[in-house]
RODO-2510 file (C-alpha; in nm, 4 decimals, decimal comma):
residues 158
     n   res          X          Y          Z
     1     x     6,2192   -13,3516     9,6068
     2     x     6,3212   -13,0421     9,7257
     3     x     6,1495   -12,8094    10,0127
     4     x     6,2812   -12,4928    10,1777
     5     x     6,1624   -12,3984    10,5153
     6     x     6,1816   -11,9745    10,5274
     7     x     6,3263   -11,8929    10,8882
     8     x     6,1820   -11,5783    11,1021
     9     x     6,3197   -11,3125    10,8837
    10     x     6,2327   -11,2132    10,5333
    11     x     6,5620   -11,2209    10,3575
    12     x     6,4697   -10,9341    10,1502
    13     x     6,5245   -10,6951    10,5008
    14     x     6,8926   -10,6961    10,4045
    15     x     6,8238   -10,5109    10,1431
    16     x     6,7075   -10,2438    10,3694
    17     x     6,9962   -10,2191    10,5937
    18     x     7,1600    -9,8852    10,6016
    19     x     7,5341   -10,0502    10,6664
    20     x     7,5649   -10,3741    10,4787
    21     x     7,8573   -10,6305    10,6553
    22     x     7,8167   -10,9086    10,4026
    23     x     7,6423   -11,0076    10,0993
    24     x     7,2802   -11,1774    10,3025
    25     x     7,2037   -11,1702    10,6663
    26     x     7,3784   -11,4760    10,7523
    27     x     7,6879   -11,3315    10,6610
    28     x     7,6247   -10,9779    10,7823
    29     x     7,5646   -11,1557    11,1210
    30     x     7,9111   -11,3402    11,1206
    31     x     8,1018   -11,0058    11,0214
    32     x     7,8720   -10,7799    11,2242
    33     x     7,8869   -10,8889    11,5152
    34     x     8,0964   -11,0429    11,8206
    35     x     8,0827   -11,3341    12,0616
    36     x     7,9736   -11,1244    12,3973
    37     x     7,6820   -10,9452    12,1011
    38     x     7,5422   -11,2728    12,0107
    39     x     7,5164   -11,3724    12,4329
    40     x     7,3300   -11,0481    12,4573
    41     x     7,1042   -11,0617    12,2289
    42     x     6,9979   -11,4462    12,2981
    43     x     6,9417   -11,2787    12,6210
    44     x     6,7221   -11,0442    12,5167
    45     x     6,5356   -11,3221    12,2940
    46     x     6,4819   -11,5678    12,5931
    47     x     6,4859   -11,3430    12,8870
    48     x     6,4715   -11,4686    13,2550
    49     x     6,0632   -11,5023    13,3851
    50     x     6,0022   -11,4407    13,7210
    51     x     5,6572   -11,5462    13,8863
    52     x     5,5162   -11,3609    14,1551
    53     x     5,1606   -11,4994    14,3368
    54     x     5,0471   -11,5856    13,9714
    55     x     5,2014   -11,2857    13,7866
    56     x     5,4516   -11,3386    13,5177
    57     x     5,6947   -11,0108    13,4445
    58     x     6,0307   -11,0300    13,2504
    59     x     6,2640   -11,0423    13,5818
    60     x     6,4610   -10,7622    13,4078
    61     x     6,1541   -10,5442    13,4401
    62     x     6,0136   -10,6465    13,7931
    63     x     6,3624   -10,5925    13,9906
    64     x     6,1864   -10,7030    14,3439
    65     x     6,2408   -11,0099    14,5063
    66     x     6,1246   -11,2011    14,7950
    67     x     5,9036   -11,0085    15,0331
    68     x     5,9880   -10,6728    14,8082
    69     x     5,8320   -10,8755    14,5175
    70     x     5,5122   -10,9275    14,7408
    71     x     5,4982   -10,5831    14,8623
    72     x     5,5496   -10,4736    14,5102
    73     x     5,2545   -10,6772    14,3732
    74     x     5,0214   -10,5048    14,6612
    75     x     5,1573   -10,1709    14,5080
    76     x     5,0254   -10,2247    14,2064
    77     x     4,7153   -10,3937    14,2695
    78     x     4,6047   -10,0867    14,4511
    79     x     4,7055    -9,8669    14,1869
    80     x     4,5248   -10,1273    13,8942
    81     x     4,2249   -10,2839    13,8685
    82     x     4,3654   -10,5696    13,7334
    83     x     4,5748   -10,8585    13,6658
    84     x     4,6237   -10,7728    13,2931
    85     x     4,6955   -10,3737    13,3579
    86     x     4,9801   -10,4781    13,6121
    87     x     5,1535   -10,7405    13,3878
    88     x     5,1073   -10,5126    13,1192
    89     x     5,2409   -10,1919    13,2507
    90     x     5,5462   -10,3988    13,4345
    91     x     5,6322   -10,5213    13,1178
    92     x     5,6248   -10,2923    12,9010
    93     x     5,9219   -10,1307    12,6539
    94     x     5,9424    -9,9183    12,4008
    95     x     6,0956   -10,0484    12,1096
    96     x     6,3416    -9,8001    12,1010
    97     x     6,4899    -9,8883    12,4434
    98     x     6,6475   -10,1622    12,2591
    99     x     6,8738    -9,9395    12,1064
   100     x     6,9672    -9,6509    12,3548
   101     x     7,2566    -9,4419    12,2361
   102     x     7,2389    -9,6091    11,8972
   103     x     7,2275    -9,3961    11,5713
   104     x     7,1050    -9,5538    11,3193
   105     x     6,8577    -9,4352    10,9896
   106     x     6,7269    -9,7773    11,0264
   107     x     6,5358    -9,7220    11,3296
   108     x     6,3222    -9,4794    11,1240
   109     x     6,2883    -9,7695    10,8665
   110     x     5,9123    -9,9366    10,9440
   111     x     5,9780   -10,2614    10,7936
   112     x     6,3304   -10,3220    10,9772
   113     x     6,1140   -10,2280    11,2988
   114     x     5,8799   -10,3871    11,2388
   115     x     6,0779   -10,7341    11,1586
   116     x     6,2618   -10,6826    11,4721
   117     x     5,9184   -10,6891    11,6454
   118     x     5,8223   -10,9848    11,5172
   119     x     6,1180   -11,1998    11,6310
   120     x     6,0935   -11,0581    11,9941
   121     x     5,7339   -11,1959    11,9742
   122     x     5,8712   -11,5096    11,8129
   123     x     6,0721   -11,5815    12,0758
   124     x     5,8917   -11,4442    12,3918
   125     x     5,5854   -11,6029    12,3054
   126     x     5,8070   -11,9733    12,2339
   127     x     5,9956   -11,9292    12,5237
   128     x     5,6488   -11,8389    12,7845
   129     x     5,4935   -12,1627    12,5726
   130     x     5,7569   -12,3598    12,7654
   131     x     5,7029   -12,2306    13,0734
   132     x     5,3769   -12,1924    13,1274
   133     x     5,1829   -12,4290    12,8423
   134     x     4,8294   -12,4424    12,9963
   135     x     4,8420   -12,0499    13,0639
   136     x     4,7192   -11,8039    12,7820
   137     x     5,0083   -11,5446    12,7808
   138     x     4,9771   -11,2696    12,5215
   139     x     5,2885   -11,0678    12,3292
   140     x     5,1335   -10,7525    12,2141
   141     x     5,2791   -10,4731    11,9919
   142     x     5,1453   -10,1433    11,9566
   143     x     5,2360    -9,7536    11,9878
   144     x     5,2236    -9,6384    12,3381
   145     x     5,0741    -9,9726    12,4812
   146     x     5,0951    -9,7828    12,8394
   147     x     5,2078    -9,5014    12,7704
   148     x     5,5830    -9,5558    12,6582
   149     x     5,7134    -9,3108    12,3745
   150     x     5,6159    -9,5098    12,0284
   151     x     5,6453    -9,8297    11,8995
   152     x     5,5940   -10,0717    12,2153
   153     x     5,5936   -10,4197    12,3074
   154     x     5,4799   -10,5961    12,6099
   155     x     5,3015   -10,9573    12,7943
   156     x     5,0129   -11,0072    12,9703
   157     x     4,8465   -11,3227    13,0810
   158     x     4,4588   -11,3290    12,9709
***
């Protein structure tokens, strides 16, 4: 008996890609790209989580620490009404911030965005599972989720 398990990524993407580096994305991934690229990008796939009196931001996106971090949170609870608006607005992106100073046609290509989307949720909503497993943290994706320019992505704990 034979059974194939389909990873993240529909294969047929690679047909999409403007610069080919291999004949499937397995391949195009081992000519493509370099040690330090593939350390990157796991970091950008399991980012570092900082909680702050109950908040959880993407530490790359909430740069305060210790009593900044507290002041911080007062900050914005001032200027939200709520625990969802500040996690959300903190960590927000825009898609395209992913990619600054990158030329590329395929960032006009839906489906290529909109695979890359998908594996950032993949993996930011597996790796807040882990660390928070009783808490109901949401991965949203959406066009201006708080006002960043297009596609967006961002968490929130509900």
């Amino acid at each position: 008996m034979e059974r194939e398990f389909k990873g993240i990524i529909d294969n047929e993407i690679f047909n999409e890609f403007n610069e080919q580096k291999g004949y499937d994305l397995y391949s195009h991934g081992c000519n493509g790209c370099i040690i330090e690229d593939y350390l990157a990008i796991a970091n950008i796939f399991c980012p570092d989580i900082i909680e702050v009196d109950n908040y959880i931001f993407f530490a790359d996106m909430f740069e305060e620490r210790g009593e900044y971090a507290k002041e911080k949170i007062r900050q914005l609870e001032e200027q939200f009404n709520n625990k969802v608006d500040i996690e959300k607005w903190v960590n927000s992106k825009s898609i395209g911030e992913f990619f600054i100073g990158q030329k590329s046609p395929s960032l006009d290509n839906n489906n290529i965005l909109n695979q890359f989307c998908n594996i950032v949720k993949f993996f930011w909503e597996s790796r807040l599972n882990e660390l928070f497993p009783k808490r109901k943290v949401i991965i949203e994706i959406g066009n201006g989720i708080m006002g960043e320019l297009g596609l967006s992505i961002t968490m929130y704990e509900i």
